[in-house]
ROGUBA-697837 format. One record per residue (C-alpha): residue in one letter; residue number from 1; z, y, x. Coordinates in steps of 0.1 Angstrom, whole numbers, always signed. Each point is the difference from the previous one (the first is absolute). Layout:
% residues N
ATOM res   n    zz    yy    xx
ATOM   A NUM     Z     Y     X
...
***
This chain:
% residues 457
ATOM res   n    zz    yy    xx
ATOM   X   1    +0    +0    +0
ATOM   X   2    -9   +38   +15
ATOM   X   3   +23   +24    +2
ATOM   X   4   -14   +19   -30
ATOM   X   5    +3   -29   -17
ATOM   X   6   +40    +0    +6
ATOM   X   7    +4   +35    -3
ATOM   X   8   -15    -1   -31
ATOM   X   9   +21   -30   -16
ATOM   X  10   +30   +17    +7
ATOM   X  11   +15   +16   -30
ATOM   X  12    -1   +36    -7
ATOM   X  13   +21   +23   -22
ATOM   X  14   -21    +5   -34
ATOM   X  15    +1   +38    -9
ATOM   X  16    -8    -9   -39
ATOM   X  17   +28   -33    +3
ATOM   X  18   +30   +22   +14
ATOM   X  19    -8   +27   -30
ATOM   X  20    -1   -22   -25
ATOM   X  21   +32   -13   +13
ATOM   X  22   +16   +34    +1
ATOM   X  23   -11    +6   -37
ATOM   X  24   +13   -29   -12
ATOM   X  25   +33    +5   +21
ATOM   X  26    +3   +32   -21
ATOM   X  27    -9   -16   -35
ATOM   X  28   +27   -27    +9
ATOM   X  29   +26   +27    +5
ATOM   X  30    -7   +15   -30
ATOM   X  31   +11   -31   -17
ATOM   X  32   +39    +7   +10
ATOM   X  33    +7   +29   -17
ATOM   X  34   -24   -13   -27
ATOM   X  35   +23   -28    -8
ATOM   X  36   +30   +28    +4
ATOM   X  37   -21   +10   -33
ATOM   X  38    -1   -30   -15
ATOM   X  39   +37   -11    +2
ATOM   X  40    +9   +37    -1
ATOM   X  41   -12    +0   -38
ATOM   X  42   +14   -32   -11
ATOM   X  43   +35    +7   +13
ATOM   X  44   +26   +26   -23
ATOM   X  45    -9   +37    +4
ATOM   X  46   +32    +4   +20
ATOM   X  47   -11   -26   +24
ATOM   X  48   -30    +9    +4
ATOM   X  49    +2   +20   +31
ATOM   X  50   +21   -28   +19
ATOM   X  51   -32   -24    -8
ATOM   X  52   -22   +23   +14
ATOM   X  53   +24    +3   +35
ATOM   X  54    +3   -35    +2
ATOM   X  55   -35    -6    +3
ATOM   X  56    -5   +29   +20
ATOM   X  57   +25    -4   +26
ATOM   X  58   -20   -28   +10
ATOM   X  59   -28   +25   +15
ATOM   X  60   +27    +9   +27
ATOM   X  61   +21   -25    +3
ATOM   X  62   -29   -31    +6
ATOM   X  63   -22   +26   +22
ATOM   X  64   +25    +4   +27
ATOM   X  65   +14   -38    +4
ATOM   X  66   -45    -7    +1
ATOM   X  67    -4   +22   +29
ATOM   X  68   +33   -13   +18
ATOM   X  69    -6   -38    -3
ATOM   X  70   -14   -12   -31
ATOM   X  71   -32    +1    +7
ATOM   X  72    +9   -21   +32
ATOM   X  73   +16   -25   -21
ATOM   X  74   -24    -5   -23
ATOM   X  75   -33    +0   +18
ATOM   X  76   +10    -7   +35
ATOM   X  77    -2   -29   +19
ATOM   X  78   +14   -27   -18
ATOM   X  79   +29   -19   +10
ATOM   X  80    +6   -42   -20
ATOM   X  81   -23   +16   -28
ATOM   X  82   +27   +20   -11
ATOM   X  83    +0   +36   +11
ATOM   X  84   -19   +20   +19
ATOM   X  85   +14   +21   +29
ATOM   X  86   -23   +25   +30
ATOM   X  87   +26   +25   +20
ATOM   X  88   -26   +22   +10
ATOM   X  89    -6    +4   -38
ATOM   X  90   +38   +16    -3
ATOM   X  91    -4   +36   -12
ATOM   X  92   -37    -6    +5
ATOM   X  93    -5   +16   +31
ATOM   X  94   -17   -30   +13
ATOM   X  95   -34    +6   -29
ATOM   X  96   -30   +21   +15
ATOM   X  97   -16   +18   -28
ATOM   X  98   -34   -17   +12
ATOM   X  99   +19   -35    +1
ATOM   X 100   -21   -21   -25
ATOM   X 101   +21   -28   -24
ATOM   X 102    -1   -38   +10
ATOM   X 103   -40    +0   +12
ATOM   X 104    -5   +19   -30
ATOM   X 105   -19   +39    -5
ATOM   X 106   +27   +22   -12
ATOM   X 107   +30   +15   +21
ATOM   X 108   +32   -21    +4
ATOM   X 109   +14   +35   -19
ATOM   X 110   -23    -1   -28
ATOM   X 111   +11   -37   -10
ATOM   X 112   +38    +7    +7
ATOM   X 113    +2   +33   -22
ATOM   X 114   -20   -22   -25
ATOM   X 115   +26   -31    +3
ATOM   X 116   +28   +24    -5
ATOM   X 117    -7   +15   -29
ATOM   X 118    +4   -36   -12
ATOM   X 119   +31    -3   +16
ATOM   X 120   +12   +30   -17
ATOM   X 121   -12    -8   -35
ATOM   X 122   +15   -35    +0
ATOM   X 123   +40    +9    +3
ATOM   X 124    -9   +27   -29
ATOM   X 125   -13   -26   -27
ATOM   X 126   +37   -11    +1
ATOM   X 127   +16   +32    -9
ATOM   X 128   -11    -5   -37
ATOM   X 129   +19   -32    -3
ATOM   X 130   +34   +17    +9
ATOM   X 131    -7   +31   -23
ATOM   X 132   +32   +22   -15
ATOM   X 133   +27   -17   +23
ATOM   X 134    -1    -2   +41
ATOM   X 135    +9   +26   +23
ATOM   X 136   -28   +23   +17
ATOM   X 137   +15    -4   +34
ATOM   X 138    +8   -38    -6
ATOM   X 139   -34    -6   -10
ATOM   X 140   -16   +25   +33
ATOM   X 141   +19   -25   +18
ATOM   X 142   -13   -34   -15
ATOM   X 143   -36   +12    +0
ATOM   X 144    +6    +5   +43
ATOM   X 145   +15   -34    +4
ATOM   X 146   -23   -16   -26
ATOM   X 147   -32   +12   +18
ATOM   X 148   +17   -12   +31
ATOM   X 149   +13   -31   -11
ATOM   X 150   -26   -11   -25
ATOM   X 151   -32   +15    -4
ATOM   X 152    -8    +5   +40
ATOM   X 153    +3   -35    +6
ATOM   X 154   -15    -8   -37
ATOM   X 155   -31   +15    +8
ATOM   X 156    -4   -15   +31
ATOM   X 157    -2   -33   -11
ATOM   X 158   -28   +12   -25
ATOM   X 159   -25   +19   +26
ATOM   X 160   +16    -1   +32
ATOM   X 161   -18   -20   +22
ATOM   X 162   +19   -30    +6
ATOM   X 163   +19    +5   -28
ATOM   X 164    +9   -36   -19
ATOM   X 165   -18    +7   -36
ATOM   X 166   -32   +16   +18
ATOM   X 167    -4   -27   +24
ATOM   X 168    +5   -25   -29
ATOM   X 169   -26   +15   -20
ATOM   X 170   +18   +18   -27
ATOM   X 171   -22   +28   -15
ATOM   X 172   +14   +31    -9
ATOM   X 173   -25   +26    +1
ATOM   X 174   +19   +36    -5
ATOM   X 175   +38   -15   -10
ATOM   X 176    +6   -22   -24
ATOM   X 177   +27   -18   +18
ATOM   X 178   +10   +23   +26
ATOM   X 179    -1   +29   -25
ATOM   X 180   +10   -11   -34
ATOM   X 181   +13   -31    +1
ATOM   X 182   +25   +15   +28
ATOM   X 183   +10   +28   -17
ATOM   X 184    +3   -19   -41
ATOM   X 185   +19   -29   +21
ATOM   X 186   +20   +26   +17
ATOM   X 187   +11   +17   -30
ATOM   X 188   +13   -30   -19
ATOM   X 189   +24    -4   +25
ATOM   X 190   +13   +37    +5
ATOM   X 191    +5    -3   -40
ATOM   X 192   +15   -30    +0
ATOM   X 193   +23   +17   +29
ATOM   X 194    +5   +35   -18
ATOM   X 195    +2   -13   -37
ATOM   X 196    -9   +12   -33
ATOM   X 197    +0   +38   -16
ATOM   X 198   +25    +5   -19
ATOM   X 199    -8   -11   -35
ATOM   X 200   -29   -21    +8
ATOM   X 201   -15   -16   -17
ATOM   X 202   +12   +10   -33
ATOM   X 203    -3   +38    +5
ATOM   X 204   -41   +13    +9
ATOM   X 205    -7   +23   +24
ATOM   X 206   -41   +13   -16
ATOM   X 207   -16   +17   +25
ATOM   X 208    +4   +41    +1
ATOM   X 209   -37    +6    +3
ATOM   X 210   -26   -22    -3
ATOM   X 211   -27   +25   +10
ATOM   X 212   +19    -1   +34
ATOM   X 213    -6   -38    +0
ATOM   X 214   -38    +6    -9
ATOM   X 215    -6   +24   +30
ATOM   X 216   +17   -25   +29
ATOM   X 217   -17   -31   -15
ATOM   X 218   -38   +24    +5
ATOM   X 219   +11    +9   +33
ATOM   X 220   +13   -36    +9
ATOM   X 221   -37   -12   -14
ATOM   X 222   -16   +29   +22
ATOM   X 223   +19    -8   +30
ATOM   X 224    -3   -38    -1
ATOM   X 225   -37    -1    +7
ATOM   X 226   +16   +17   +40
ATOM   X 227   +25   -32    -4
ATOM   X 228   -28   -27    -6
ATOM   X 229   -35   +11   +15
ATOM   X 230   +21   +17   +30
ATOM   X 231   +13   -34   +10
ATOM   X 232   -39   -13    +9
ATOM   X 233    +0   +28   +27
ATOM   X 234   -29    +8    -4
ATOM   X 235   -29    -5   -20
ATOM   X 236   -21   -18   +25
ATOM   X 237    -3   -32   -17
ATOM   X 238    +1   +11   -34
ATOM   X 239   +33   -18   -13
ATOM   X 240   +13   +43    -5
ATOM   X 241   -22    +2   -29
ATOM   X 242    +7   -37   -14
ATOM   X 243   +38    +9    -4
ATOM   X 244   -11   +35   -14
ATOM   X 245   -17   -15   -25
ATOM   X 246   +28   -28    -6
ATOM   X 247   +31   +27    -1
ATOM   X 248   -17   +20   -27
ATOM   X 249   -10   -30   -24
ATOM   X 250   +33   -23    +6
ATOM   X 251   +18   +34    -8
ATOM   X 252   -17    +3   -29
ATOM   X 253    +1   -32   -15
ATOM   X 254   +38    -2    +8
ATOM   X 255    +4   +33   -24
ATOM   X 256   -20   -19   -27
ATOM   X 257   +18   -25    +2
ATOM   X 258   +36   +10    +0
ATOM   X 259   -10   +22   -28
ATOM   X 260   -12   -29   -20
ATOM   X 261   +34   -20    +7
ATOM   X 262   +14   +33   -12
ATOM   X 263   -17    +1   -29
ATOM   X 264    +6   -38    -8
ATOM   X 265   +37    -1    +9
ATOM   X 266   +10   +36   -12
ATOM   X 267   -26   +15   -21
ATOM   X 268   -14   +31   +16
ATOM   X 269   -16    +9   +35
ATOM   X 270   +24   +18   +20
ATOM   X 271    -6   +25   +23
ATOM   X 272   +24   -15   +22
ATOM   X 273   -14   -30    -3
ATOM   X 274   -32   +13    +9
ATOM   X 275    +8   +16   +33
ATOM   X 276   +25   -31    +8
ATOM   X 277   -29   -29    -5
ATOM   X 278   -26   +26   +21
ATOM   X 279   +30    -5   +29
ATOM   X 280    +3   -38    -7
ATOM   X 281   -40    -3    +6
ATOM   X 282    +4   +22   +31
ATOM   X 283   +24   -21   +10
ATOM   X 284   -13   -35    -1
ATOM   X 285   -31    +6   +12
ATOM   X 286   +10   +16   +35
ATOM   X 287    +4   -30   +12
ATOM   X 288   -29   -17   -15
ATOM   X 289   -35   +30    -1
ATOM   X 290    -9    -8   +36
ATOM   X 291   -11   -41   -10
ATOM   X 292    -7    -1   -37
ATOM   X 293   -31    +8   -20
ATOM   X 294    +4   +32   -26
ATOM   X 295    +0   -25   -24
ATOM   X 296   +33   -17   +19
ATOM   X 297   +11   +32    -2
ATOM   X 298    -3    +5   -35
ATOM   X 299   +18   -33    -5
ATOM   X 300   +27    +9   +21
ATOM   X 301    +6   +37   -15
ATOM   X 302    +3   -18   -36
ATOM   X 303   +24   -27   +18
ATOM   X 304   +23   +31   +11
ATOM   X 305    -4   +15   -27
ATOM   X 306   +18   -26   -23
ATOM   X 307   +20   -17   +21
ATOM   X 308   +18   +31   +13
ATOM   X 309    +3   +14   -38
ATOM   X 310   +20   -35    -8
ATOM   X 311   +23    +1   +33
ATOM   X 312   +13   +35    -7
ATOM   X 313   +20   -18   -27
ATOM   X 314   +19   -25   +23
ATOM   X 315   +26   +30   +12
ATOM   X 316   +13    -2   -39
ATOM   X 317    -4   -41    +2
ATOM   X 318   +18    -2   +36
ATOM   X 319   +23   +32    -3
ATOM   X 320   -15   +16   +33
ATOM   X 321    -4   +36    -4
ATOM   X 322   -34   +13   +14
ATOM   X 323    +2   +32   -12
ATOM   X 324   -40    +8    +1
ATOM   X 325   -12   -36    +3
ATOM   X 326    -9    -2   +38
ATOM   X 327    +7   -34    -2
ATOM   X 328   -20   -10   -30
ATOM   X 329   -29   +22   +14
ATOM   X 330    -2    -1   +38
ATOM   X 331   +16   -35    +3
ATOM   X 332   -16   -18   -26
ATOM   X 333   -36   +17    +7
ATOM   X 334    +4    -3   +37
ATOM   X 335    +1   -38    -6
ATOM   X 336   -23    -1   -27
ATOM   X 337   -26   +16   +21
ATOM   X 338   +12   -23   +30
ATOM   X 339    -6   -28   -14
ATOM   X 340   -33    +3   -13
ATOM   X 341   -15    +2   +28
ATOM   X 342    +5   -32    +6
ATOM   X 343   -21    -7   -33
ATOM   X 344   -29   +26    -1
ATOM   X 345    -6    +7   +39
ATOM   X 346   -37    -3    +0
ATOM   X 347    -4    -1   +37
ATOM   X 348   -25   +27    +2
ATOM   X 349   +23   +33    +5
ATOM   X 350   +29    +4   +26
ATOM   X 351    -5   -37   +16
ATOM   X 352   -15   -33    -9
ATOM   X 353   +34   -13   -15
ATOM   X 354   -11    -9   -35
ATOM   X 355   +20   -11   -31
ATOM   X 356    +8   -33   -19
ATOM   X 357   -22   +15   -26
ATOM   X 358   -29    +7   +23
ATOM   X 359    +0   -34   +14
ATOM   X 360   +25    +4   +29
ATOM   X 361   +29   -24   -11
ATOM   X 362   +36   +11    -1
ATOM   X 363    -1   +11   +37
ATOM   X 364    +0   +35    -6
ATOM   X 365   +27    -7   -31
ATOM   X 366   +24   -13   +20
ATOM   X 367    -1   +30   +30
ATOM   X 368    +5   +25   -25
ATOM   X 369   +27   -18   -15
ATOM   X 370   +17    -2   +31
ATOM   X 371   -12   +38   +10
ATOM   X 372   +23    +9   -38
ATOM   X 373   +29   -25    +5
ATOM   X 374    +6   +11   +39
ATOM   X 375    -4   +38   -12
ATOM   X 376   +23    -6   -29
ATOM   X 377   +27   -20   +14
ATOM   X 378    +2   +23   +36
ATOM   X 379    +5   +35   -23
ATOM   X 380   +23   -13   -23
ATOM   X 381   +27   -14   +20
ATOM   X 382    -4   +28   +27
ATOM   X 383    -2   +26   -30
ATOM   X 384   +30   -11   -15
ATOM   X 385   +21    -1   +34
ATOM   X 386   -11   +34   +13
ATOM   X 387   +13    +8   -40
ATOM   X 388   +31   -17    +2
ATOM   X 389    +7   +17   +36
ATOM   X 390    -4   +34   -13
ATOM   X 391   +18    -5   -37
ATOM   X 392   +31   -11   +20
ATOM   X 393    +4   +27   +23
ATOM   X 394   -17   +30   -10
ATOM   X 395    -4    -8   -36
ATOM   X 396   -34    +1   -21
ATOM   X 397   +11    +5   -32
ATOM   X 398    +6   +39   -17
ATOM   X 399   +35    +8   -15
ATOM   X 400    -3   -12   -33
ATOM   X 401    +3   +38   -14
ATOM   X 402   -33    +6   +19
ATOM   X 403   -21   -28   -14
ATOM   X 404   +14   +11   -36
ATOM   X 405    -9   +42    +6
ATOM   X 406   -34    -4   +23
ATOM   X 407    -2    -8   +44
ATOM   X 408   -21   +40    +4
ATOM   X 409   +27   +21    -2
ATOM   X 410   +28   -28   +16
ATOM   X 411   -26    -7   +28
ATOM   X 412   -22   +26    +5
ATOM   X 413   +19   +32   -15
ATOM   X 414   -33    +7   -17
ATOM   X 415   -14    -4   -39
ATOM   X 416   -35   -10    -7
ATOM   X 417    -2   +15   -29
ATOM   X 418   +17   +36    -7
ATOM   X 419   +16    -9   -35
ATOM   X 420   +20   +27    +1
ATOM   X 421   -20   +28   +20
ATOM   X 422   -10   +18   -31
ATOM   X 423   +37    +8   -12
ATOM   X 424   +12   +13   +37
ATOM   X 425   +11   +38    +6
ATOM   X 426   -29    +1   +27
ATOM   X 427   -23   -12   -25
ATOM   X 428    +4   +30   -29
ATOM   X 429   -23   +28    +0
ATOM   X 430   +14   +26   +18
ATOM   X 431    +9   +43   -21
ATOM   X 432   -17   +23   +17
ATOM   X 433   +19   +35   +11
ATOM   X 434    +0   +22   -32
ATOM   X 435   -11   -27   -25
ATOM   X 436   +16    +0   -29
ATOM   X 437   +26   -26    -4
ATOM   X 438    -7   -36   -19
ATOM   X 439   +25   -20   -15
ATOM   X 440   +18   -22   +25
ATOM   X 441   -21   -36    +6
ATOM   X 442   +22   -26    -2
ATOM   X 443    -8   -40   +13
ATOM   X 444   -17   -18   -26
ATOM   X 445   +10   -29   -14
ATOM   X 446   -15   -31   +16
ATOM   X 447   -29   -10   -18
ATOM   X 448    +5   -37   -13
ATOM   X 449   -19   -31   +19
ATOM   X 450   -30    -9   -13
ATOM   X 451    -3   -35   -18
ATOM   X 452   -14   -25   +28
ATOM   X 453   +17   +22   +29
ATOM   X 454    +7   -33   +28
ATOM   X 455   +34    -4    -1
ATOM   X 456   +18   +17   +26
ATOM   X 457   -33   +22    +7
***
């Protein structure tokens, strides 16, 4: 071979790969304070603002522990198959910007900012399981140790190279296990560690404002096409537009389908039911867009869709308290979407691994159940340990005064909403120098709740 030849099979950084990336980096951060959204409007009005922080805290708290080591420990070197681990990778002084990724053609940077937006997103989806009763420092402190503890290692058995479920074959294209079967297994335990509201599950907390919910479930749509096509790389071999195509229709069918169970089971289409199947689709197909067909895709969506829709119910069965259904959502469609892979792989997108369905036995069955029950099993027990440590020393749980009243004002010293801003001193028009005087305003009365208000909203 000449030396053209050579220089011209090494690989070189793609301009049009590394923006991509970027972009969808950006879309994928988005999704955070999306889902702060989406929680925020299904929690009381005078929790609304401690939803928000707890997803947002994330942003900080998950950026600086990435740069420090987990990056290393996820996608460095691998040590048994386990965890990952590069010193010059500490702090990241040891990444030139022109440094391309594993033989790849983006920068070593472009792929890390995109992994940690993942990182970031995944400690967040666990916030809405723990909603109107844990501590905002207690929880800043579980989402550090969790992403240490957990997810770092979590993910690198999922991508890293030399990681156990990659180099048994497990596909999981954008996060299905590493993602959302983490974080749903994850909240079951800190539940099961923290306990129930008070009241539940006789006494309903409705959502404050469903128009809230609509607006995070559109951004979460918007952003997941970052989450999904992003995770190809590139678009070099066309599996990008294959999982564009299979996020938007899964979603979709996943909305049509919850709504029908809603329809069936409770007679009427919710909007929350609407914007919670769209989630369900986006979900299960993460894992699954890169290997299956559209029409796989479709067939997973309307799987999600149902099957997540009938799990929601098993907190009132089992007594668990999810507050916004993380577990009956991310959990359940993070296996769902897992799993069939294993049945509808066609062999034609992300790698040759095909389905029992498509004439590839139960191979690829038995890897993803593995893939789910190693995922699972690892975040649960650790999850409820790294729980259990903080509960008995710090404490998790708010006084009980401050579940009762709202967490904003006991945890953040600020209101959401401004009930009362209308009736304040500061508020009242002020008389101008030589007006003639009015008749003295006095507070009103305050106006009685509407019929419907959530209670304790």
């Amino acid at each position: 071979m000449t030396s053209a030849a050579l220089f011209a099979a090494e690989p070189r950084l793609s301009a049009a790969n590394t923006g991509f990336l970027l972009l969808c980096s950006a879309l994928v951060m988005l999704m955070t304070p999306a889902l702060a959204l989406f929680y925020g409007g299904m929690v009381r009005a005078r929790s609304t603002l401690n939803m928000l922080m707890m997803n947002f805290v994330g942003l900080g708290v998950v950026s600086v522990l990435w740069v420090l080591y987990g990056f290393s420990l996820a996608f460095g070197p691998d040590t048994g198959s386990l965890i990952g681990w590069n010193p010059e990778w500490l702090g990241l002084s040891g990444i030139a910007p022109g440094e391309l990724w594993d033989g790849g053609n983006v920068p070593v940077l472009a792929f890390l900012v995109f992994q940690l937006m993942f990182a970031v997103l995944t400690p967040a989806l666990i916030s809405g399981a723990l909603a109107d009763r844990v501590r905002f420092g207690a929880w800043t402190l579980f989402v550090a140790l969790w992403a240490t503890a957990v997810y770092f290692p979590v993910a690198h058995w999922v991508w890293g190279a030399g990681g156990w479920a990659r180099e048994l074959g497990v596909i999981d294209f954008a996060g299905g296990t590493a993602v959302h079967i983490n974080a749903g297994a994850a909240a079951l335990a800190v539940v099961l560690v923290v306990g129930r509201r008070a009241g539940f599950p006789a006494r309903s907390a409705r959502p404050h404002s469903l128009p809230l919910v609509m607006l995070g479930t559109g951004l979460l749509w918007f952003g997941w096409f970052g989450f999904n096509a992003g995770s190809g790389l590139g678009n070099d071999d066309g599996v990008g537009a294959l999982m564009t195509v299979n996020t938007q229709v899964a979603t979709g069918a996943a909305m049509l389908a919850w709504l029908a169970h809603d329809r069936i089971r409770h007679g009427a289409c919710t909007s929350l039911g609407a914007a919670s199947g769209a989630v369900a689709g986006l979900v299960a197909i993460t894992p699954a867009g890169g290997a299956v067909s559209p029409l796989g895709a479709l067939a997973v969506g309307a799987a999600a869709g149902v099957l997540c829709a009938m799990a929601v119910g098993l907190k009132h069965r089992f007594g668990y308290d999810d507050s916004l259904d993380v577990v009956g959502v991310h959990l359940v469609g993070g296996i769902v979407g897992s799993l069939l892979v294993g049945l509808l792989a066609t062999g034609e997108g992300q790698s040759a691994a095909t389905g029992l369905l498509h004439g590839g036995g139960a191979g690829q069955l038995w890897k993803q159940c593995a893939g789910v029950l190693g995922v699972l099993a690892y975040s649960l027990a650790a999850s409820a340990a790294l729980a259990l440590l903080l509960d008995r020393t710090i404490g998790m749980r708010v006084p009980a005064e401050t579940e009762a009243t709202g967490l904003d004002r006991a945890e953040h010293a600020e209101d959401a909403y401004d009930f009362e801003g209308a009736d304040t001193p500061a508020a009242r028009p002020a008389v101008r120098p030589g007006a003639r005087p009015t008749a003295p305003v006095t507070a009103a009365a305050p106006a009685p709740e509407p019929a419907g208000r959530p209670a304790g909203g």
